[in-house]
Each structure stands twice: as C-alpha cells, then as structure tokens.
DOTIMI-599537 format. One record per residue (C-alpha): residue number from 1; residue in three letters; x, y, z. Coordinates in Angstrom, 1 decimal, decimal comma. Example, Ala and Ser with C-alpha at 12.3 -4.5 7.8 and 13.67 -1.06 7.14 Angstrom:
BEGIN
[node 1; 'ALA'; [12,3; -4,5; 7,8]]
[node 2; 'SER'; [13,7; -1,1; 7,1]]
END
This chain:
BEGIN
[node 1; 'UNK'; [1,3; 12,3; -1,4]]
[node 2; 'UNK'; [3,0; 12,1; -4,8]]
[node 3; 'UNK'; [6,5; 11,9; -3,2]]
[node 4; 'UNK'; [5,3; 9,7; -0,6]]
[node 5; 'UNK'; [3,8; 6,8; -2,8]]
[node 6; 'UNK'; [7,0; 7,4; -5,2]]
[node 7; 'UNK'; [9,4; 6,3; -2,4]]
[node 8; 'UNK'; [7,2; 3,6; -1,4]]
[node 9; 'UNK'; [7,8; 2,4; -5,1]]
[node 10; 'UNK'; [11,2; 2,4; -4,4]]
[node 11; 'UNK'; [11,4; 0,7; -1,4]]
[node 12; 'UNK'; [9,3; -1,9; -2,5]]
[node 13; 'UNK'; [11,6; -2,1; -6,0]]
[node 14; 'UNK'; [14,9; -2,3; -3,7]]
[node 15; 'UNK'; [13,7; -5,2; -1,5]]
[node 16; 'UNK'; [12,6; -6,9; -4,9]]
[node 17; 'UNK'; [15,6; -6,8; -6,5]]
[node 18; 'UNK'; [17,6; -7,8; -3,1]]
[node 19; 'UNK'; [15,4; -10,8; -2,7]]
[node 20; 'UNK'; [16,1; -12,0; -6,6]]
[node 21; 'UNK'; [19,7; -11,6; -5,3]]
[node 22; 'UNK'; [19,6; -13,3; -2,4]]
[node 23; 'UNK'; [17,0; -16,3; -4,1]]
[node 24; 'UNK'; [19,3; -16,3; -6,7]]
[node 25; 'UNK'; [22,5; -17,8; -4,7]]
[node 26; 'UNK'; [20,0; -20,7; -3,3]]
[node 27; 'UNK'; [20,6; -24,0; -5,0]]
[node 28; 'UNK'; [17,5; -25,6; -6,1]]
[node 29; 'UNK'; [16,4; -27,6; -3,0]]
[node 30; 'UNK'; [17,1; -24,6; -1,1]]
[node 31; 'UNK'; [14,5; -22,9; -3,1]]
[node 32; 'UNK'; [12,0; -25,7; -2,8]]
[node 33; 'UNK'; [12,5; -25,1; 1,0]]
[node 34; 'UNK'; [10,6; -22,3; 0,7]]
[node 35; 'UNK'; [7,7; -24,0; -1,1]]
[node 36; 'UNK'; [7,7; -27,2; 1,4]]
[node 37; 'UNK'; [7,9; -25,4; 4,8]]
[node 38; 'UNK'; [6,4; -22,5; 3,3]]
[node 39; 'UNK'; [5,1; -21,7; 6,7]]
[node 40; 'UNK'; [8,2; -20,3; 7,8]]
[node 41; 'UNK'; [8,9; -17,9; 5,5]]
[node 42; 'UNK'; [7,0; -14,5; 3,9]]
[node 43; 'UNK'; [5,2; -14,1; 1,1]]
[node 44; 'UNK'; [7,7; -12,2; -0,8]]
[node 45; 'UNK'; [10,4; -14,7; 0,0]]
[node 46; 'UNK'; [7,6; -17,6; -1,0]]
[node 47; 'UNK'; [6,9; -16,3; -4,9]]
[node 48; 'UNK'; [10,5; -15,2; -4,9]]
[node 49; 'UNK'; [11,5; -18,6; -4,5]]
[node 50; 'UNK'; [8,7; -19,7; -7,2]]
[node 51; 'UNK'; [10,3; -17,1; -9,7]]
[node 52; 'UNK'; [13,5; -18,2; -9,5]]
[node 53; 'UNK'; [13,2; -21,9; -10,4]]
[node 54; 'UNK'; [10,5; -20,7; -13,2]]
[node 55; 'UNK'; [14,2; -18,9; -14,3]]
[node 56; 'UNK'; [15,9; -22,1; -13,9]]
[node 57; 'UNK'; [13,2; -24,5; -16,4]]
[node 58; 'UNK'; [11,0; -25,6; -13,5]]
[node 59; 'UNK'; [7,8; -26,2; -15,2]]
[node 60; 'UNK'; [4,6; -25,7; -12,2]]
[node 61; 'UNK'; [1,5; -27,5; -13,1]]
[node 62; 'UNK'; [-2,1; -25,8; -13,1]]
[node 63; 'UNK'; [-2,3; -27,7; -9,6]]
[node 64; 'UNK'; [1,2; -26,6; -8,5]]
[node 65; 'UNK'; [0,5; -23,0; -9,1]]
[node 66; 'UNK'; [-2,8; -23,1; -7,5]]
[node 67; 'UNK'; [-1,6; -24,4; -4,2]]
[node 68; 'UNK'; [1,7; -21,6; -4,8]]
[node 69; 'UNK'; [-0,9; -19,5; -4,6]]
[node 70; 'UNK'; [-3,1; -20,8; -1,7]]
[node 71; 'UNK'; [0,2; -20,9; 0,1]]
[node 72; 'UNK'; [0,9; -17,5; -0,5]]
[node 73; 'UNK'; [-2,3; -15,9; 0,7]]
[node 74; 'UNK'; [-2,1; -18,1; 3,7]]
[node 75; 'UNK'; [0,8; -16,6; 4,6]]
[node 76; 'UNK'; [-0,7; -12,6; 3,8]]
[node 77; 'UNK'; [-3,3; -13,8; 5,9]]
[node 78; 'UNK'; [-1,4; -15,2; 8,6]]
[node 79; 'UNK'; [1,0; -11,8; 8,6]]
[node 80; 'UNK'; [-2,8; -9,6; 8,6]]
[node 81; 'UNK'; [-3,9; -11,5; 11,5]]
[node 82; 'UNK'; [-0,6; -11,3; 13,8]]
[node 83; 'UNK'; [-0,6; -7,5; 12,8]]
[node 84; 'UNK'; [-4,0; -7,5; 14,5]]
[node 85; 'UNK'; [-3,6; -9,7; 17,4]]
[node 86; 'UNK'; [-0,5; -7,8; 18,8]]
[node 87; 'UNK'; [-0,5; -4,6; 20,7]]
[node 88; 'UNK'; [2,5; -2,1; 20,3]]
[node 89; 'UNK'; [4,6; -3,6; 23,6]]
[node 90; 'UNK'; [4,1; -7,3; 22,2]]
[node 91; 'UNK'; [5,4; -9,0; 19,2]]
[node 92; 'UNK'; [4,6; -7,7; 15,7]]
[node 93; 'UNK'; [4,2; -9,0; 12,3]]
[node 94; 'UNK'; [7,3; -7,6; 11,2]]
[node 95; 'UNK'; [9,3; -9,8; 13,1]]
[node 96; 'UNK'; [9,5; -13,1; 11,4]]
[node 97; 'UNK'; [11,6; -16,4; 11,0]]
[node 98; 'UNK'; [12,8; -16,0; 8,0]]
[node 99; 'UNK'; [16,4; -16,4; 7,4]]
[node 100; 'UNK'; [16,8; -14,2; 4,7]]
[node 101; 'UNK'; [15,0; -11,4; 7,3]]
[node 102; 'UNK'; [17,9; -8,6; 8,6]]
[node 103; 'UNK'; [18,6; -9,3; 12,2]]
[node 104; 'UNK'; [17,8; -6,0; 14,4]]
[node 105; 'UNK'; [17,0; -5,2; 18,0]]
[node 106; 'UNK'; [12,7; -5,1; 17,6]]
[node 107; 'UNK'; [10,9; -2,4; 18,1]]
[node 108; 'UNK'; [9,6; -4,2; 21,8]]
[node 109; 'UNK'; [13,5; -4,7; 22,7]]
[node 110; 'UNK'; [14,0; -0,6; 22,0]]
[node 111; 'UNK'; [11,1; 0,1; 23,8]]
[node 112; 'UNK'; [11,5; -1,8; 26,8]]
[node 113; 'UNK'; [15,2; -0,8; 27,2]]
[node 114; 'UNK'; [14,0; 2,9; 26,7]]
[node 115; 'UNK'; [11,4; 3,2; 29,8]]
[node 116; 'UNK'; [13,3; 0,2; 32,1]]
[node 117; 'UNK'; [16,7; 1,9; 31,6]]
[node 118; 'UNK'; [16,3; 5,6; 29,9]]
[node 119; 'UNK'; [16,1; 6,7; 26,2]]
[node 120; 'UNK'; [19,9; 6,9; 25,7]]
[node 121; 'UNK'; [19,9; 2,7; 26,1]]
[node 122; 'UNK'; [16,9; 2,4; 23,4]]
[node 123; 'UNK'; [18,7; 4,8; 21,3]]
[node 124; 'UNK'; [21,8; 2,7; 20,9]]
[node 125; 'UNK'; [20,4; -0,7; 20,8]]
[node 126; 'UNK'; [18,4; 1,4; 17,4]]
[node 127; 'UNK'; [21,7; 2,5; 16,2]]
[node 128; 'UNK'; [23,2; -0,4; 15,7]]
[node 129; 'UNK'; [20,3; -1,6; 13,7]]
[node 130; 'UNK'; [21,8; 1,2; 11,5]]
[node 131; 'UNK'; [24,7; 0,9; 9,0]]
[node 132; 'UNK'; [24,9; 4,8; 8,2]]
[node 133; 'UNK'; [27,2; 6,8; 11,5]]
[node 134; 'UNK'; [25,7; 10,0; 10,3]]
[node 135; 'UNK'; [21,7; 8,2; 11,5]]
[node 136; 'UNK'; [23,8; 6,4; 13,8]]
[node 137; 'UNK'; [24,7; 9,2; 15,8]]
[node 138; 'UNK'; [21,4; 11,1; 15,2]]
[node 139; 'UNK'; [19,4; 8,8; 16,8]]
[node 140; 'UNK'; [22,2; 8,3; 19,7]]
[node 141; 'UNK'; [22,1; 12,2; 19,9]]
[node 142; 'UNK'; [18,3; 12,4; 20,6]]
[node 143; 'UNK'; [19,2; 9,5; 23,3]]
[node 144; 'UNK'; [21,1; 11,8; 24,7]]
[node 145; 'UNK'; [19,1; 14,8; 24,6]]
[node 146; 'UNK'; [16,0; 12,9; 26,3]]
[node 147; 'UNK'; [18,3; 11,3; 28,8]]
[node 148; 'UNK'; [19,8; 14,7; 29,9]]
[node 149; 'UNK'; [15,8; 16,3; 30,2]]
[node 150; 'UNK'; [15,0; 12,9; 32,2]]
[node 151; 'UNK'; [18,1; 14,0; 34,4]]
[node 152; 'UNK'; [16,8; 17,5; 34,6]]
[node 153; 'UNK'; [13,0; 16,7; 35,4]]
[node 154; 'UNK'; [13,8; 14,0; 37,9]]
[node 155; 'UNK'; [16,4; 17,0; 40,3]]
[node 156; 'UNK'; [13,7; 19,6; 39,7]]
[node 157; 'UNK'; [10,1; 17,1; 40,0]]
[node 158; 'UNK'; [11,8; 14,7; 42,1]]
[node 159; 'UNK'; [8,6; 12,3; 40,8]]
[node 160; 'UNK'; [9,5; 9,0; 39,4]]
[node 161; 'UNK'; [5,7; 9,1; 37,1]]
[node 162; 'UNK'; [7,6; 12,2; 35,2]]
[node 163; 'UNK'; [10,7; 10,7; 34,2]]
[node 164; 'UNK'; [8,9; 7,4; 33,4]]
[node 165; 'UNK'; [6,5; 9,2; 31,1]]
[node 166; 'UNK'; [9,7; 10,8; 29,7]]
[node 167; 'UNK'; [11,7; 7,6; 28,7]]
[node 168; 'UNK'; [7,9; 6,4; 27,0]]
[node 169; 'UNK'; [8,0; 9,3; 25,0]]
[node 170; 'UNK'; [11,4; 8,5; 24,5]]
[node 171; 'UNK'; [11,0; 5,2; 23,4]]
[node 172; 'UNK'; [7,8; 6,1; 21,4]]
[node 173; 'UNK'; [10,0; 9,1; 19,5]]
[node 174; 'UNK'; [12,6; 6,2; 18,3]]
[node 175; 'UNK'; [10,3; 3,8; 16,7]]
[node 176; 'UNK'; [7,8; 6,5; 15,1]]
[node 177; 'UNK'; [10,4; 8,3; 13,7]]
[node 178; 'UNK'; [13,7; 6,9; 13,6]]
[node 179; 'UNK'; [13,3; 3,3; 13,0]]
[node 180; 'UNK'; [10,2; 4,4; 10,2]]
[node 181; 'UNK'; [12,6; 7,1; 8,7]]
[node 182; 'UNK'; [15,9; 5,0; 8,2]]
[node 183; 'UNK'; [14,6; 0,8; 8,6]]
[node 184; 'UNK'; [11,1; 1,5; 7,6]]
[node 185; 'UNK'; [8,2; 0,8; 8,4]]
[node 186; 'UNK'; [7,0; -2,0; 6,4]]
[node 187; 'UNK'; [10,9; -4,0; 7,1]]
[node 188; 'UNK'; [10,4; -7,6; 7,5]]
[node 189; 'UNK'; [12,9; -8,8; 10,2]]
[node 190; 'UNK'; [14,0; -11,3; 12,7]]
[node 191; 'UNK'; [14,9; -10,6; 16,5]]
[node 192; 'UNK'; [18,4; -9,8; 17,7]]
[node 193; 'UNK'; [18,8; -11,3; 21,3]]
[node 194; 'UNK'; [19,1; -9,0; 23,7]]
[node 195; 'UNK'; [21,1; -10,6; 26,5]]
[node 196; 'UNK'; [24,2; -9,1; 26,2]]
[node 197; 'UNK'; [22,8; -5,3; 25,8]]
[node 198; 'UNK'; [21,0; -6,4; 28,8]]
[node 199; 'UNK'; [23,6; -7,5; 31,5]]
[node 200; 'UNK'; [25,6; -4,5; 30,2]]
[node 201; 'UNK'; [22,8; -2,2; 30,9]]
[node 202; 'UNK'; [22,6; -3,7; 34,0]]
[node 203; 'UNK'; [26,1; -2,9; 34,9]]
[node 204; 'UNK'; [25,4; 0,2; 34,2]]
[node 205; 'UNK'; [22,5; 0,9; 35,8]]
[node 206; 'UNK'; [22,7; -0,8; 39,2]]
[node 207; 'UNK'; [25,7; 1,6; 40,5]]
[node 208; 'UNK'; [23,8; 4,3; 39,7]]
[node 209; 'UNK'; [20,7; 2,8; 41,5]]
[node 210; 'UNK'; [22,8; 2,0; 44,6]]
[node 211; 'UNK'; [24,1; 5,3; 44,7]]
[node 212; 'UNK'; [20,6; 6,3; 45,1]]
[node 213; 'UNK'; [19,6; 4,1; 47,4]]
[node 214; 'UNK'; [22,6; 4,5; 49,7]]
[node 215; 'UNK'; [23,2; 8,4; 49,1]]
END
C-alpha cells in the first residue's frame, strides 16, 4: 500500500510540474482563457492557470478568489458526475476538451475495435498511445497472443459467442492493465479520431470476411 500511494505521489508531482511548464509558455490572456471559459478546461489546468499569473504580479481580490474557487469545484463536480453517469463502453470523465490534454485513442475506441475487429486491432490503436517500443510491443504482443487463441477457439468451437467473449476479454485485459500500468489511470485526455484506423481495419477485415463467406 506504501508503494502504491508513493507512486501515486509521483504521478501526481509529474503532471504538476508538466502543467507549470506548459501554463508557463501561455501569455497572459491565454491564461485568463482558462479563468473566462473555465468550463472547458480541468481543474488542475484551472488553478494552474491562477498560479501562474499570481507568479507574474496579478493581484486576485477576496471576490476574485472566491469565484476561482467556485469555478474550480464546479468543474470537480462536473468531472464526479460524468464519472458517474457513464458506463465502461460510453464516454468517460477522463476524456476532456482541454487543449493542454495528450491526444490518445480512448479507452471506448480500444474497446470497440477489440470485440468489432479482434484484440490484435485494440492492441495497436493502445500502442500508439505509447511512446516507449519496449510497452509498445508488449501490449501489441498480447494482441497477438489473444488473436492467435481467438483463431484457435473459433477452428476447434466453430461458435461465434466464444471468440466474441474472447476479443471482450481482450479488450477488457488492455485497458485494466495496459493502459492503467503505462497511461494511467487517473490521465486526463482528449479523443484521437478514429477514422483512419477504421477504414484500414476495414480493409483488412472484409477480405478475410469474404473469404469466409464465399469459401
């Protein structure tokens, strides 16, 4: 538990420090961006913002800070009740708007591609969420390895309900531990399209479906 809460500390240092970096390189109307449309942004980003013209000589009034702070719980709130509302195949409250966020494949697109396609096209649309090619190819290797059982259980089953279950577990296996182990869990971040993985993973896939259908 120790070593757990230790790296959470770290974590939550790193993304700190990255967001004084990124804040920063704003100039000040940039930063006042984030306290006008606050809506649009996270909390962190919000009193990030804050800090960094207090660094510069802005001087808040007791009124200014106040509504700062109103502005800021509205948005903890707002995050707390989108984290509710949405199931695990639906949008989450990690994904946000903010253009300071990463942009990644979500956790839906992974998913989805995982049980529509099979694991291996989850897999890759995770790795490239991934700067690391040692976790690249980890998580590309278990696409692999799930794909290839998939394979296996659908010549020996012959029962589409297997492989399906299969590509869920799949898709489930990537997000629990991949994405948690090397994104993390709590990463704030917007949504990479997903058009072009798409019509590629439809080229892909409808030969191999016609084969099937006409073989």
């Amino acid at each position: 538990m120790a070593n757990k809460n230790l790296t959470i500390t770290k974590l939550l240092h790193f993304m700190g420090s990255n967001l004084k970096e990124v804040m920063a390189g704003k100039s000040d109307e940039q930063l006042k961006d984030y306290l006008v449309r606050f809506e649009k942004f996270t909390p962190e980003a919000i009193t990030a913002a804050a800090d960094e013209l207090k660094k510069r000589g802005k001087q808040f009034t007791e009124q200014e800070l106040k509504e700062l702070q109103q502005k800021v719980q509205s948005r903890v709130k707002a995050e707390q009740e989108e984290d509710g509302l949405w199931n695990s195949t639906s949008k989450t409250a990690m994904e946000v708007t903010d253009p300071d966020a990463p942009l990644l494949y979500s956790k839906r697109a992974i998913r989805a591609f995982s049980i529509l396609f099979s694991t291996i096209f989850g897999a890759v649309l995770l790795a490239s969420n991934i700067n690391d090619t040692g976790r690249k190819w980890t998580v590309i290797g278990f696409g692999i390895v799930l794909t290839a059982l998939s394979i296996v259980v659908a010549n020996l089953v012959d029962q589409a309900s297997a492989v399906t279950l299969l590509n869920i577990a799949g898709g489930l296996g990537l997000i629990s531990t991949f994405w948690d182990r090397y994104i993390g869990k709590e990463t704030k971040y917007r949504a990479k399209p997903i058009w072009k993985p798409l019509i590629i993973s439809l080229i892909i896939i409808i030969p191999f479906i016609l084969a099937a259908i006409y073989g």
